[in-house]
VOKE-986004 format. One line per 10 residues: number of its first residue (from 1); their letters; for each residue x, y, z of C-alpha. Coordinates in Angstrom, 3 decimals. Layout:
% residues N
NUM) a) X,Y,Z; ...
END
This chain:
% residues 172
1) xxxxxxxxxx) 104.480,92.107,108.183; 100.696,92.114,109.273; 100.465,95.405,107.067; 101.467,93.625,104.169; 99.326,90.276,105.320; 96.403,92.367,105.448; 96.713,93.859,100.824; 97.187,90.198,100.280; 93.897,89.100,102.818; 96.521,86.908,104.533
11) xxxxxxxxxx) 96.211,88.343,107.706; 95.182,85.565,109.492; 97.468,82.842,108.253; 100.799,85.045,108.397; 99.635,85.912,112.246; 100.012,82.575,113.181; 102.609,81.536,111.301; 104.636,84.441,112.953; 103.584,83.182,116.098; 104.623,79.596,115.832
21) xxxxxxxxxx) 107.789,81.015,114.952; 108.447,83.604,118.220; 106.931,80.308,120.284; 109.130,77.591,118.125; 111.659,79.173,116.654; 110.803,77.042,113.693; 109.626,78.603,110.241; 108.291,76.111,108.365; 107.965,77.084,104.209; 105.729,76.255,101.565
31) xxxxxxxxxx) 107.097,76.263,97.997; 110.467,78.456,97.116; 110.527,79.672,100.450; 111.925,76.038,101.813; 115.334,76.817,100.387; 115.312,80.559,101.786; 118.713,81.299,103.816; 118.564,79.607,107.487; 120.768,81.687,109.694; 123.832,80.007,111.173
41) xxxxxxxxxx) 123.858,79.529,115.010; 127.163,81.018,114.901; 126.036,84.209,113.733; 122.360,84.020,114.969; 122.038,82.408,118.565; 118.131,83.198,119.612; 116.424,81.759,122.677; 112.819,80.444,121.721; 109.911,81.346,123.197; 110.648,84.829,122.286
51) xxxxxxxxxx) 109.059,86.021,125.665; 110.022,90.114,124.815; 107.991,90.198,121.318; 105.275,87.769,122.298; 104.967,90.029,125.567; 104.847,93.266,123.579; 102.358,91.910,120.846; 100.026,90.777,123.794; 100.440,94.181,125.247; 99.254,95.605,121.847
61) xxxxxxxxxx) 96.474,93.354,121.666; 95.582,94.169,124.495; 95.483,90.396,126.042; 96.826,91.404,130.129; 95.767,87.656,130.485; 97.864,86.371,128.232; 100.824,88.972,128.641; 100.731,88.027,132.478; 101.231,84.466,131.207; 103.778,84.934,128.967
71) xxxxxxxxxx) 105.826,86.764,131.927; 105.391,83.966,134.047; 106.434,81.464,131.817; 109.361,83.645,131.230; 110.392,83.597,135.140; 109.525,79.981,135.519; 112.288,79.414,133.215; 114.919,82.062,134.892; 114.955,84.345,131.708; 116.034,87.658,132.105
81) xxxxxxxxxx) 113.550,90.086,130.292; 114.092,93.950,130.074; 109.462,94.050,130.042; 109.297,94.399,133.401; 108.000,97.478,133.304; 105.854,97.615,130.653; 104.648,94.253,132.329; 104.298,96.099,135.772; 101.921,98.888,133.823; 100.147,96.273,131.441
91) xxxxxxxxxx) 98.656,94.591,134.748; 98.328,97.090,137.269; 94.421,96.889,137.092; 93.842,93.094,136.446; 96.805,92.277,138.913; 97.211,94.933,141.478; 99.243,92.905,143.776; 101.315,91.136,141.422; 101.858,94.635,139.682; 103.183,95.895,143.283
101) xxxxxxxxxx) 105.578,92.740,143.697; 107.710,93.763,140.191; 107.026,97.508,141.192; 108.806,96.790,144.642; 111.262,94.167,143.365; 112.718,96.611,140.664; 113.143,99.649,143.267; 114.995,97.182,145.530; 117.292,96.079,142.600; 118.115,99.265,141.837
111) xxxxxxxxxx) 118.905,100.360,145.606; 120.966,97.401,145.659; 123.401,99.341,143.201; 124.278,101.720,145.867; 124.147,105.162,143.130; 122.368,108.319,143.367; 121.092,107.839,140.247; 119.864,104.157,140.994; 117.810,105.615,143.995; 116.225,107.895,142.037
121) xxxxxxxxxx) 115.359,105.169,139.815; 114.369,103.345,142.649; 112.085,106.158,144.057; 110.401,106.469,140.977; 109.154,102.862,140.877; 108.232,103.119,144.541; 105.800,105.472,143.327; 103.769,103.668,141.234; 104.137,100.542,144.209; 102.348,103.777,146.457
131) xxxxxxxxxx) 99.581,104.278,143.860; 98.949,100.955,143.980; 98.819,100.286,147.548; 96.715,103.633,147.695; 94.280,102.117,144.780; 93.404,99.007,146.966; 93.434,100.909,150.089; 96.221,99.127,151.847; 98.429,102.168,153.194; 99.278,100.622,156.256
141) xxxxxxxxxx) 101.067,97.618,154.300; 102.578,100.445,152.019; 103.783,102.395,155.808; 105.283,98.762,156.428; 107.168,98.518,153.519; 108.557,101.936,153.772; 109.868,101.298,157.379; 111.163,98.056,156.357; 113.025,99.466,153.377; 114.279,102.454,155.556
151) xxxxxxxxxx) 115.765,100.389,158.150; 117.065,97.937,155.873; 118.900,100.979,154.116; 119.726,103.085,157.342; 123.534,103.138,156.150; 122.629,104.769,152.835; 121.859,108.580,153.229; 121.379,109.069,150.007; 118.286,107.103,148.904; 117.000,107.848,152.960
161) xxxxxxxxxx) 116.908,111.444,151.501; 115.137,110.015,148.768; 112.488,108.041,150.419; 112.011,111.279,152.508; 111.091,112.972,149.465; 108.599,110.129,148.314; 106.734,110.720,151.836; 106.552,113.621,152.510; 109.123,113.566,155.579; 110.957,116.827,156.422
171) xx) 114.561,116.256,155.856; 116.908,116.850,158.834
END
């Protein structure tokens, strides 16, 4: 859409107009365009702000501020978003700590699954939680962490094996 804004020098005004819609879920019309279809609810049922759009646009724009916003806007209001990721990666320089939180809180979702395949998952986001502790030189709370979350999971040998793996322990 901004492609096509941009040959008509409409960039600007189509932005925001797209905007105000992912925000409002309204798209107000000038012209022909008043009568143009309006989706039934029964067909089309979308939640407004449109947190997973307006979070990847900011991303692209590169506007952390903003994104960071958006995703706490988004959990204020108990919405599930699939960005948490993305939004974990996005901030990891402006917010290092907040960054670690969603890093942490996804890897203990995904132990809570009890699956080998969930601890690997799980593992894998632990690792960028360790590069961050590592970045702003706070091993000892990331040594913490990892003897909480290996006590806490004593009576899963499968993602203990895991965790072994992510530091460096020899496996028995």
């Amino acid at each position: 859409m901004l492609e096509a804004a941009i040959k008509t020098k409409n960039k600007d005004e189509i932005r925001a107009w797209a905007l105000n819609y992912l925000f409002t879920g309204k798209a107000p019309a000038k012209g022909a365009l008043k009568e143009a279809f309006q989706p039934r609810e029964r067909y089309f049922k979308k939640e407004f702000p449109d947190y997973e759009v307006l979070i990847d646009i900011a991303e692209k724009e590169k506007r952390i501020e903003d994104l960071w916003s958006l995703y706490k806007e988004a959990a204020k209001e108990k919405r599930y978003l699939q960005a948490h990721i993305q939004v974990a990666s996005a901030i990891k320089n402006l917010y290092p700590d907040e960054s670690i939180k969603i890093w942490c809180s996804l890897a203990e979702n995904q132990i809570a699954q009890t699956s080998p395949s969930a601890y690997i998952t799980a593992v894998s986001y632990l690792k960028e939680a360790k590069k961050l502790y590592q970045k702003t030189k706070r091993e000892r709370e990331w040594s913490q962490y990892i003897a909480g979350l290996s006590e806490e999971n004593k009576r899963k040998p499968r993602f203990i094996k895991e965790l072994r793996c992510l530091t460096g322990e020899k496996l028995l």
